[in-house]
Each structure stands twice: as structure tokens, then as C-alpha cells.
C-alpha positions in Angstrom: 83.0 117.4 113.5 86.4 117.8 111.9 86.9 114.6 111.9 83.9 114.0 109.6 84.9 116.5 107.5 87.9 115.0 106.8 86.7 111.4 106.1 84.4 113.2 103.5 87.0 115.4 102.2 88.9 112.2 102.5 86.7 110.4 100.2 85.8 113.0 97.6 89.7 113.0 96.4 89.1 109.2 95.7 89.6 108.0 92.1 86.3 106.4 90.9 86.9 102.8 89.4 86.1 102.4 86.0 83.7 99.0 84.8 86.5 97.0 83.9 88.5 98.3 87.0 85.1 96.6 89.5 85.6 93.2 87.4 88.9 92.7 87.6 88.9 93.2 92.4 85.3 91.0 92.0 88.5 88.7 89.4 90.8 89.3 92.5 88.5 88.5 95.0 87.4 85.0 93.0 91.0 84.0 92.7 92.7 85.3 95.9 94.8 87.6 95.0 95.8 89.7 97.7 98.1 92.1 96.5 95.5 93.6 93.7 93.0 93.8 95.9 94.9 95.6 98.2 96.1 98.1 95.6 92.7 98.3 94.8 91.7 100.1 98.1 94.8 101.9 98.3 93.3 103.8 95.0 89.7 103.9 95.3 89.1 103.5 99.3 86.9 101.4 101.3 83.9 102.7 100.3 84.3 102.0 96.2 84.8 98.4 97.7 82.0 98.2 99.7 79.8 99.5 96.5 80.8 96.9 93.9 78.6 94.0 92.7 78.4 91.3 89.9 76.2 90.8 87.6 74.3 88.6 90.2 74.5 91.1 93.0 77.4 89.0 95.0 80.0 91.4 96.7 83.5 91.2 97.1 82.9 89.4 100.3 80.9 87.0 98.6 82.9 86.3 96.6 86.0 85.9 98.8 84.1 83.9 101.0 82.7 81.2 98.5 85.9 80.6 97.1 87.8 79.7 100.1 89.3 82.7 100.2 89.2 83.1 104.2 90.8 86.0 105.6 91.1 87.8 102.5 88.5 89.9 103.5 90.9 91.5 106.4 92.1 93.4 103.6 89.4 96.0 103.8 89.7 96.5 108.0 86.2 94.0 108.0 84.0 97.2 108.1 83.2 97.5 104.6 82.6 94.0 103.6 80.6 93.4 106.9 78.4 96.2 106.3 77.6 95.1 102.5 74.5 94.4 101.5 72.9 92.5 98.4 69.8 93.9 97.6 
């Protein structure tokens, strides 16, 4: 139970990524940069990443994934992108 707490106390004292913040990790994602998708995370949390979607409903994984982009996703500890959806 405290545990849960926690990860929801965790996760409310997230920042909340603006538009232009969710383009440019889908950006980072499309071109492989590491480093500001890690920040990304670092800021917002795995759960803001596992929200985000283009225009065209692709995710972050998607979008690592058709580029070439293999073992990107590792970045995000696999459960976020793995759980993802597009609906």
C-alpha cells in the first residue's frame, strides 16, 4: 500500500510536457537521439512517455522501432513502450 502511494505521489510531482515538448521525444525518437529522450523521462516520467502520440496515433516505440532505432526503447525500462497502445 505505501508503495502505491508513493508511485502516485511520485507521479503527481511530475512536470506535464507541453505540445511542442511531445514533438520534439516523438523528433528524438525518429532520429535516435538518446540523450533527449532520456532527459525527457528524467522530467516528465515514464508514464508522460507512454501517453504520447502523433498525429497518426504512432508512439514513441513506434516510432523508434521503424526507424531502426533498436534498443532505444531500453531507455524507458521496456514497460512503458511495451504496454502502449494505438487506438
Amino acid at each position: 500500500m505505501i508503495s502505491v502511494l508513493s508511485s502516485f505521489h511520485k507521479q503527481a510531482d511530475m512536470a506535464v510536457p507541453s505540445d511542442d515538448e511531445e514533438e520534439e521525444l516523438l523528433l528524438s525518437c525518429r532520429y535516435g537521439d538518446l540523450e533527449d529522450i532520456q532527459q525527457f523521462v528524467i522530467k516528465f516520467g515514464e508514464e508522460a512517455v507512454s501517453r504520447i502520440k502523433d498525429d497518426n496515433g504512432n508512439t514513441v516505440l513506434h516510432m523508434t522501432a521503424a526507424n531502426g532505432h533498436e534498443g532505444k526503447h531500453s531507455v524507458y525500462k521496456g514497460r512503458s513502450l511495451i504496454s502502449t497502445r494505438s487506438s
